[in-house]
Backbone as JSON Lines, residues from 0, in Angstrom:
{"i":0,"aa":"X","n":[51.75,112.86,212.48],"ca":[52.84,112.74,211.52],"c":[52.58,113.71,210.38]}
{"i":1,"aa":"X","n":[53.77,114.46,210.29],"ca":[53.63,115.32,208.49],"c":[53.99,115.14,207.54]}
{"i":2,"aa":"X","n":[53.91,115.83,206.46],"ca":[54.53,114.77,205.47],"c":[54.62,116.09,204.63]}
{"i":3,"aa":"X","n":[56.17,116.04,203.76],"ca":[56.57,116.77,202.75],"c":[56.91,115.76,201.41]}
{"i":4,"aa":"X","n":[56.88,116.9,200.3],"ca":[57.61,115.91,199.12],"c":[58.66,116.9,198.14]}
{"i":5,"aa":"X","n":[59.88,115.75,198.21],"ca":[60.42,116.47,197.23],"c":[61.4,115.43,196.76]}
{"i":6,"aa":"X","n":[62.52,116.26,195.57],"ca":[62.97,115.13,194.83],"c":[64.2,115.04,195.47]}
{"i":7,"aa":"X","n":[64.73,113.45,194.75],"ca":[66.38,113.46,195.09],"c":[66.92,112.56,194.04]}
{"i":8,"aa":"X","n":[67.97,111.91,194.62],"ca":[68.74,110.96,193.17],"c":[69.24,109.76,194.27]}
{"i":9,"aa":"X","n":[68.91,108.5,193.73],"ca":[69.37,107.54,194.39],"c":[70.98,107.13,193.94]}
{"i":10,"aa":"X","n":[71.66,107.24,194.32],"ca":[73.56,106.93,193.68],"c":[73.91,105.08,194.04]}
{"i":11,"aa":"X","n":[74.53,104.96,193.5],"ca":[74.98,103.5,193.05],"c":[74.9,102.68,194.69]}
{"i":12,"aa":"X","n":[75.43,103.16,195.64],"ca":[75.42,102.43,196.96],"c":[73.62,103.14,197.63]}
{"i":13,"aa":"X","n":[72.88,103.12,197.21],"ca":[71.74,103.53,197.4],"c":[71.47,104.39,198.07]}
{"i":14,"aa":"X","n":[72.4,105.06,198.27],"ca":[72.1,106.88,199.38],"c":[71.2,107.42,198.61]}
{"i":15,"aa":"X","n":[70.35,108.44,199.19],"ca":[69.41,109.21,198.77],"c":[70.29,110.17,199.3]}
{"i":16,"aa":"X","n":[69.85,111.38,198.2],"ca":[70.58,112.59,198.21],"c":[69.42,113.41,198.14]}
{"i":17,"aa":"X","n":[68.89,114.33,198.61],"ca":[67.7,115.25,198.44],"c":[68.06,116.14,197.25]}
{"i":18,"aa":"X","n":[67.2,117.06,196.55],"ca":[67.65,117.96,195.82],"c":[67.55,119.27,196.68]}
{"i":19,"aa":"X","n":[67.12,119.28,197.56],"ca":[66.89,120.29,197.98],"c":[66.6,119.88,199.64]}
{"i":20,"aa":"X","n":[67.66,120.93,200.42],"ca":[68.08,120.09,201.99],"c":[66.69,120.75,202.53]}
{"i":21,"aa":"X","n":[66.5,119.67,203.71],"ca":[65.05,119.67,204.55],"c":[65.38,120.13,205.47]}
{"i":22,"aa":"X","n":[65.39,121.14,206.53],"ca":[66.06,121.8,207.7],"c":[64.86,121.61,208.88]}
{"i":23,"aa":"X","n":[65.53,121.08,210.14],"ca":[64.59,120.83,210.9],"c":[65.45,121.44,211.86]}
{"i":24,"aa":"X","n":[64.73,121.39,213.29],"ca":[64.98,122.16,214.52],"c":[65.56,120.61,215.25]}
{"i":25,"aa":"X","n":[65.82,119.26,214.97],"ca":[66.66,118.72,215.72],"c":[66.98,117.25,215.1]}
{"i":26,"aa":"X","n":[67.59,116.56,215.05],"ca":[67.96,115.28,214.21],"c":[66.29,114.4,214.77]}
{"i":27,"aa":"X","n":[66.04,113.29,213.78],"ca":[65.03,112.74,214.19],"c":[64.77,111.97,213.32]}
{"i":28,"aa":"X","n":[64.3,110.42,213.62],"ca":[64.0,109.71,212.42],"c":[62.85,109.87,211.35]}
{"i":29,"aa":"X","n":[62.56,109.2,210.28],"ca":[61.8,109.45,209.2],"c":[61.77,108.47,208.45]}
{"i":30,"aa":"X","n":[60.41,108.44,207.87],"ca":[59.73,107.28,206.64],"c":[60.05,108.14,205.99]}
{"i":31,"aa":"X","n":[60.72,106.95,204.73],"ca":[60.54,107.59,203.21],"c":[59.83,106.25,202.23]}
{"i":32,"aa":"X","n":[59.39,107.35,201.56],"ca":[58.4,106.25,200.03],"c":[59.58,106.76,199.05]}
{"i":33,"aa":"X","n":[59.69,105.71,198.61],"ca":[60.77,106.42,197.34],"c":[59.57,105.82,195.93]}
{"i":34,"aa":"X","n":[59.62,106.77,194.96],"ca":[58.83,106.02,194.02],"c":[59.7,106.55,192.99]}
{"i":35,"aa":"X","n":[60.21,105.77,192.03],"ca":[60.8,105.87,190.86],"c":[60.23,105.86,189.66]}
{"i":36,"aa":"X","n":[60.67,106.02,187.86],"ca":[59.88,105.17,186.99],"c":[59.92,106.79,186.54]}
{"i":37,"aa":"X","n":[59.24,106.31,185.18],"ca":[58.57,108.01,184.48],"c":[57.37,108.48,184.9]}
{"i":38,"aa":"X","n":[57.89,109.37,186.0],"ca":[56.62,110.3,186.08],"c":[56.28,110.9,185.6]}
{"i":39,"aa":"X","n":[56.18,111.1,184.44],"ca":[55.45,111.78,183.25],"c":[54.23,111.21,182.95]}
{"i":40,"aa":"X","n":[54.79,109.69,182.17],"ca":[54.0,108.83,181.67],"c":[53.32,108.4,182.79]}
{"i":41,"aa":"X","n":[53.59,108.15,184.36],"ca":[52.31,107.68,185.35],"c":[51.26,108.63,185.44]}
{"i":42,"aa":"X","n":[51.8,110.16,185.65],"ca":[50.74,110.92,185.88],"c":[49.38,111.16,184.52]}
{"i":43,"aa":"X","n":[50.38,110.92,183.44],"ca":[49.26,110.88,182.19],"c":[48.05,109.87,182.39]}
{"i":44,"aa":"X","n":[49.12,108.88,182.44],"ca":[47.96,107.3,183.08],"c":[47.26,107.32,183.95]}
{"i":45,"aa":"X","n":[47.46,108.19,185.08],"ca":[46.56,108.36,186.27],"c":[45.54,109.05,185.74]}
{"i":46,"aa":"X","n":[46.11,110.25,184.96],"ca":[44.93,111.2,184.36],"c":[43.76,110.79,183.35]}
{"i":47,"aa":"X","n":[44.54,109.84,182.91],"ca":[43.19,109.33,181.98],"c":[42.4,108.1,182.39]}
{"i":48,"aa":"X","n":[42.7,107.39,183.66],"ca":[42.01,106.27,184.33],"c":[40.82,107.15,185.05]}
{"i":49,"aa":"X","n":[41.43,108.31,185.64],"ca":[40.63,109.18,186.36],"c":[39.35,109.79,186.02]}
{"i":50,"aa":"X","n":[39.72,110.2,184.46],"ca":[38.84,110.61,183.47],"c":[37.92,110.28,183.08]}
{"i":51,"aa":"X","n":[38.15,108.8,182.96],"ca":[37.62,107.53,182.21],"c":[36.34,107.05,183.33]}
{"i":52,"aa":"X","n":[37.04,107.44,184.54],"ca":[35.89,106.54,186.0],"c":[34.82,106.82,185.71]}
{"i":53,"aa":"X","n":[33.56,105.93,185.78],"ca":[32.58,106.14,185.7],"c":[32.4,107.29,187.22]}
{"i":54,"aa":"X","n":[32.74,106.78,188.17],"ca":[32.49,107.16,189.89],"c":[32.55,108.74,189.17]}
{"i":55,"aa":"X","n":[33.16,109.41,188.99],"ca":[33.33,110.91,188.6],"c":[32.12,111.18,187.53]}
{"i":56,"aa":"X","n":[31.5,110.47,186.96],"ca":[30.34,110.91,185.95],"c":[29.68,112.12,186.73]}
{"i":57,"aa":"X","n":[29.57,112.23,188.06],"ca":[28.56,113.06,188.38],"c":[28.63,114.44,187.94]}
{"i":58,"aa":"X","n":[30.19,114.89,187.72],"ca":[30.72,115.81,187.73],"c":[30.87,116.6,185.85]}
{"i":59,"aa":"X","n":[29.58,115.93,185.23],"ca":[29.54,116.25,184.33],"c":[27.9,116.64,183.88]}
{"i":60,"aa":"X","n":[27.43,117.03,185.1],"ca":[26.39,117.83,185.17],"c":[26.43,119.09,185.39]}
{"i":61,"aa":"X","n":[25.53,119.64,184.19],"ca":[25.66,120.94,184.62],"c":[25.3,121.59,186.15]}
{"i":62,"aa":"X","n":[24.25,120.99,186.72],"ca":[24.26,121.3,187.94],"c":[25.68,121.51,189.16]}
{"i":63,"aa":"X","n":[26.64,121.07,188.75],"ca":[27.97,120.86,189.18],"c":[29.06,121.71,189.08]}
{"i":64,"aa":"X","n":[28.43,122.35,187.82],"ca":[29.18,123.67,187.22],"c":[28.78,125.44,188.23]}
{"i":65,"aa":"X","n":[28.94,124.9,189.79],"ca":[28.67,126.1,190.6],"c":[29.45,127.04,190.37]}
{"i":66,"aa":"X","n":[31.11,127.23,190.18],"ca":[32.2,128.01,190.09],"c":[32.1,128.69,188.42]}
{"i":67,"aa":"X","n":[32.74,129.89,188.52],"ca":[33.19,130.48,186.91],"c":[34.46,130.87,187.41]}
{"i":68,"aa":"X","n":[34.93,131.45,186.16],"ca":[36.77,132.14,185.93],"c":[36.65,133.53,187.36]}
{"i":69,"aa":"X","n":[35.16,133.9,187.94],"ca":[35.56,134.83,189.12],"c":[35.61,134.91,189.77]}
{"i":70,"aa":"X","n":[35.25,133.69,190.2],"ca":[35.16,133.6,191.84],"c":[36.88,132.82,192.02]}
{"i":71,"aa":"X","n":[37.01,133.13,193.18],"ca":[38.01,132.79,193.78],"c":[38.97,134.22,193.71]}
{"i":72,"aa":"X","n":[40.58,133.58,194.03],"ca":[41.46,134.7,194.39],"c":[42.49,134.2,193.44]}
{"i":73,"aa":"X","n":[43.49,134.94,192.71],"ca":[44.28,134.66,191.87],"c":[45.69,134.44,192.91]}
{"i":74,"aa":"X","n":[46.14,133.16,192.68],"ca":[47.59,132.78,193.72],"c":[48.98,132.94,192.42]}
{"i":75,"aa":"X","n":[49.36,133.69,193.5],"ca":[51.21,134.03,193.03],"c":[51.9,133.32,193.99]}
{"i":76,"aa":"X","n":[53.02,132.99,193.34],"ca":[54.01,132.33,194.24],"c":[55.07,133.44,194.64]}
């Protein structure tokens, strides 16, 4: 199974409308998660529960600090 994400708008008789159409090579059924609410304010909240985890402490060793600003490859869209 694959899985994409993108947005849409739920309308008064509960159709989902995509914002942007999904084109496939033949009709076929599909799970959807619909998650609503301010995603602003969840992702902040996620970000700072995340922060907060002890479980991630490790990652505040310098030993951990393998990468700098050169390694890697600079991505364009």
């Amino acid at each position: 199974m694959r899985a994409i994400e993108t947005t849409g708008t739920l309308n008064k008789s509960g159709l989902l409308k995509l914002d942007k159409p999904f084109r496939t090579t033949k009709p076929q059924k599909v799970k959807v998660i619909i998650l609503y609410g301010d995603d602003d304010a969840e992702e902040v909240q996620w970000l700072n529960m995340l922060s907060n985890n002890p479980a991630f402490d490790f990652l505040k060793d310098k030993e951990e600090d393998i990468y700098s600003d050169k390694d890697g490859k600079t991505y364009r869209k």
